[in-house]
PLY file of the C-alpha trace (Angstrom):
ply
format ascii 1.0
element vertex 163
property float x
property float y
property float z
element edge 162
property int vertex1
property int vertex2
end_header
26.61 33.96 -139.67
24.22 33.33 -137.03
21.85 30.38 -137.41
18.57 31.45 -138.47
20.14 33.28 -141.54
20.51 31.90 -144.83
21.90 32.73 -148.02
19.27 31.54 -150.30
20.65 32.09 -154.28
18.16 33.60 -155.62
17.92 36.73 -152.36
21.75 36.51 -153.25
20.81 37.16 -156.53
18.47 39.85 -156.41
20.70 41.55 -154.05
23.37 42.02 -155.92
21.21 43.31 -158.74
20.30 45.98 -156.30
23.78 47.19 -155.55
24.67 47.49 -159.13
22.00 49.72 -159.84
21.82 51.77 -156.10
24.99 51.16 -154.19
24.96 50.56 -150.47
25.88 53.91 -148.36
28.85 53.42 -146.61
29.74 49.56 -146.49
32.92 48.29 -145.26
31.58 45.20 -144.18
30.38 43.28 -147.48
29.79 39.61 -145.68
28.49 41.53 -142.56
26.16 43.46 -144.76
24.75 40.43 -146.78
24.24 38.72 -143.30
22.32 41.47 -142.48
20.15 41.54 -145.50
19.70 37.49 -145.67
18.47 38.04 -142.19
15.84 40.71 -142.81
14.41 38.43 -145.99
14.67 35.09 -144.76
10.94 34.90 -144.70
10.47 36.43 -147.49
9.72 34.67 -150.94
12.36 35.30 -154.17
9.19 36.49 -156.03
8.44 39.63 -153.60
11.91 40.41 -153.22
12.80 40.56 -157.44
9.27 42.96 -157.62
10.74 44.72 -154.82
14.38 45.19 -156.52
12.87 45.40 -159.54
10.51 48.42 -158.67
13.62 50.08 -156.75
15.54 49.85 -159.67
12.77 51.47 -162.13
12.26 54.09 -159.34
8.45 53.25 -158.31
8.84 53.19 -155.18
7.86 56.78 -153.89
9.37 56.56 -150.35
12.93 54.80 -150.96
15.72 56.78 -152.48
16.40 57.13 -155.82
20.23 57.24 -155.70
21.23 54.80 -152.98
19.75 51.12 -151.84
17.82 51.32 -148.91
18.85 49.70 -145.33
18.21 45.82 -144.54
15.21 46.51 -142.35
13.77 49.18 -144.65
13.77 46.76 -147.97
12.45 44.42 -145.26
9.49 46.60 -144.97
8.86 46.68 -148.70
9.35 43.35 -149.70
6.94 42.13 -147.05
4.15 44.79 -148.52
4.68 43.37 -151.65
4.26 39.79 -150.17
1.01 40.86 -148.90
0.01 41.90 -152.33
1.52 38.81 -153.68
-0.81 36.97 -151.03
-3.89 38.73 -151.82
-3.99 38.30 -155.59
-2.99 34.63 -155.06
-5.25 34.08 -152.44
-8.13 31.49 -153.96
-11.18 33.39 -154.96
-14.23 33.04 -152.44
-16.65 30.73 -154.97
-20.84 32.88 -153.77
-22.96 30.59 -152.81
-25.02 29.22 -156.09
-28.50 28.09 -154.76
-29.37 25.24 -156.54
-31.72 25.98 -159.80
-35.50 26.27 -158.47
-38.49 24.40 -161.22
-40.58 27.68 -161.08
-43.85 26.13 -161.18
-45.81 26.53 -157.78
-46.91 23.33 -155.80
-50.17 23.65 -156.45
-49.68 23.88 -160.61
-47.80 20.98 -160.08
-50.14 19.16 -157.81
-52.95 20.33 -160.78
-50.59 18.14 -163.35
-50.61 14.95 -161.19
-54.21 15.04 -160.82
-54.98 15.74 -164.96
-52.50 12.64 -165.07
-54.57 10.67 -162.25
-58.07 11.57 -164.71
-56.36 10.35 -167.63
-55.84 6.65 -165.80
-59.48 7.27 -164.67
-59.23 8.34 -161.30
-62.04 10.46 -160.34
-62.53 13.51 -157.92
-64.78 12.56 -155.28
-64.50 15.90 -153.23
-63.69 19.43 -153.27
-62.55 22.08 -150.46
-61.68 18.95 -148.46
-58.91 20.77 -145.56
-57.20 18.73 -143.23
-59.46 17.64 -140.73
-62.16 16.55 -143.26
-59.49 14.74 -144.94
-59.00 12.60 -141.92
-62.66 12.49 -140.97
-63.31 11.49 -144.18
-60.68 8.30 -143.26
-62.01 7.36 -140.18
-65.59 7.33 -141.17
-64.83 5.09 -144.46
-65.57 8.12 -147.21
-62.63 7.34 -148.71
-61.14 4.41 -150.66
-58.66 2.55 -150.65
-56.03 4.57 -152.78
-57.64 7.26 -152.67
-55.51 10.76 -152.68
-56.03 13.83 -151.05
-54.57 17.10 -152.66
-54.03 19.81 -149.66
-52.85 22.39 -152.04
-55.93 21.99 -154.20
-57.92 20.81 -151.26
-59.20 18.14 -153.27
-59.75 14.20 -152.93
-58.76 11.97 -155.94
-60.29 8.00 -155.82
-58.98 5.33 -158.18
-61.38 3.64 -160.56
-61.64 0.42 -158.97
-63.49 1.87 -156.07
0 1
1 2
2 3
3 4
4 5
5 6
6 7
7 8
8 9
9 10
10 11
11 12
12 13
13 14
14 15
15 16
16 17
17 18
18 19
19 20
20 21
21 22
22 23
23 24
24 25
25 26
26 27
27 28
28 29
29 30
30 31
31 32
32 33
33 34
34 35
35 36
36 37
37 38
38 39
39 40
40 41
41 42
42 43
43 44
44 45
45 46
46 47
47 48
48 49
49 50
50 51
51 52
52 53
53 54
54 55
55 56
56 57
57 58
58 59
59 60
60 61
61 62
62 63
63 64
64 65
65 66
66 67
67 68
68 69
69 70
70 71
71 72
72 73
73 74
74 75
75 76
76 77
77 78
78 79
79 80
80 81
81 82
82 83
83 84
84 85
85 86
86 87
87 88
88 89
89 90
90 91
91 92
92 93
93 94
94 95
95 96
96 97
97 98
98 99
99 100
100 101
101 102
102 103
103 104
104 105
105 106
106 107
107 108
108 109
109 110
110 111
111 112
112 113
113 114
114 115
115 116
116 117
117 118
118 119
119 120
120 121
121 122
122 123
123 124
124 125
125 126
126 127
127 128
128 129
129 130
130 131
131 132
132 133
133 134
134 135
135 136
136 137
137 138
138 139
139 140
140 141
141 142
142 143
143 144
144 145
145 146
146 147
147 148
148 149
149 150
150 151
151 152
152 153
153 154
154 155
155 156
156 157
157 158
158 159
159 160
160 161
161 162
């Protein structure tokens, strides 16, 4: 036995459920021949290699023979296309990206609330289609009050009662 091989129990196992149902053509070697099949599984897993005997022994496999076991690199070759199917429908789902939920209501409906709030406390609106630049002209040349609030999606300024 050469050291990379192993007998695991449960390839052990599943191979000699194999060679009850589909004996092994021409074998005169029987530790040689286990060697040889240990080897071509060792990285496999026990799970791909029982679907693999398993679907040999029910016949499903369309390429392998139906009357004797197939060769130690050719049930190689299967049980490691099974492991790739194992691996795919074990593989962790991909979670889509899940923006997080949106409140609907445009900034300016919004900014519309805030200011029916502000009129409620008493604020008042002391100008209208105010843009940018007048909003800071209006600062500089003292138009505005202290606390006062300008709205650039309603282009609107808002001034608190006390002024």
């Amino acid at each position: 036995m050469t050291a990379q091989t192993q007998f695991r129990p449960q390839v052990i196992e599943a191979l000699t459920v194999l060679w009850r149902a589909l004996p092994p053509r021409g074998v005169t070697d029987e530790r040689g021949t286990m060697e040889d099949y240990c080897f071509a599984l060792a990285d496999c897993s026990a799970e791909a290699v029982f679907n693999t005997v398993n679907n040999l022994r029910a016949g499903k496999i369309e390429e392998a023979s139906k009357s004797f076991c197939p060769k130690a690199p050719e049930l190689a070759v299967l049980v490691r296309s099974e492991q790739a199917r194992l691996d795919a429908a074990n593989r962790p789902k991909a979670i889509p990206y899940q923006p997080k939920p949106r409140d609907y209501l445009v900034h300016a409906v919004r900014q519309r609330q805030v200011t029916d709030e502000l009129a409620k406390q008493g604020y008042r609106c002391i100008a209208k289609d105010v843009d940018h630049i007048m909003s800071i002209n209006m600062l500089r040349k003292k138009e505005r009050g202290v606390g006062s609030i300008w709205f650039a999606s309603l282009l609107e300024v808002w001034e608190p009662p006390h002024v």
